[in-house]
DRENPA-776288 format. One line per 5 residues: number of its first residue (from 1); their letters; for each residue x, y, z of C-alpha. Coordinates in steps of 0.001 Angstrom, whole numbers, plus 500000, padded with zeros to 6 digits. Layout:
N
NUM> A> X,Y,Z | ...
# end
This chain:
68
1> XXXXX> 500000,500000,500000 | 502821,502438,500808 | 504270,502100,497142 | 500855,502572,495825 | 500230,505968,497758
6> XXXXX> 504105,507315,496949 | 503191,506330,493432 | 499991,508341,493591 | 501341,511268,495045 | 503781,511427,492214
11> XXXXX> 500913,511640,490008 | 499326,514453,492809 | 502865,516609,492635 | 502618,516215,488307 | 499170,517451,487997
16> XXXXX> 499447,520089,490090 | 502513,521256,488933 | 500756,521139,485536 | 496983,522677,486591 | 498110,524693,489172
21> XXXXX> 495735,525418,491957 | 492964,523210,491984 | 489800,522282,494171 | 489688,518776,496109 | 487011,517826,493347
26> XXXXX> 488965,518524,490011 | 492049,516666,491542 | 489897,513952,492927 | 488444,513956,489200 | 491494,514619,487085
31> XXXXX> 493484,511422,488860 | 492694,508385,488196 | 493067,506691,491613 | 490511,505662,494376 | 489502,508916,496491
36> XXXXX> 490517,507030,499122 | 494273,506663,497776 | 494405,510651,496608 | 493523,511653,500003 | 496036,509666,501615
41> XXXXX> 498469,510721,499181 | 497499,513805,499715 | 497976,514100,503031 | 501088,512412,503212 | 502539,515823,500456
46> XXXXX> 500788,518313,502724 | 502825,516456,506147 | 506145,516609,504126 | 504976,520652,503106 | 505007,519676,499912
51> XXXXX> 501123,521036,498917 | 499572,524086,500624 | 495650,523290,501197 | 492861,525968,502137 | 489790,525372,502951
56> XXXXX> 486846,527322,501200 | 483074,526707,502362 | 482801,523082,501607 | 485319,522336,499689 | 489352,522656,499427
61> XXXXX> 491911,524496,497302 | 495348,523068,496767 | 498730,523923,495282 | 502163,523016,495371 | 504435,524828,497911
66> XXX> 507142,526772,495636 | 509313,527789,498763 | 509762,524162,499861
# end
């Protein structure tokens, strides 16, 4: 499981760098990966400061960290 979530975050750190910042929804929808694996992935970039994530109403807004 651990490859599979480095693997995914890979894929997390490529489409951002490529999209920019995005909502929780378009990256949920623009990688294809089980929700469940993006959001670990996820979580594991924001731990290592890799992603910056802000929460707006419902929903979140994400982007890579360019001073890390």
């Amino acid at each position: 499981m651990i490859i599979e979530i480095g693997i995914t975050a890979g894929e997390i750190w490529h489409f951002l760098d490529q999209k920019g910042e995005v909502s929780l929804q378009d990256l949920i929808k623009g990688i294809d990966r089980a929700p469940e694996n993006i959001l670990m992935s996820l979580g594991w970039l924001a731990r290592e400061g890799h992603v910056v994530l802000i929460q707006v109403n419902n929903d979140y807004r994400i982007y890579l960290r360019k001073d890390a």
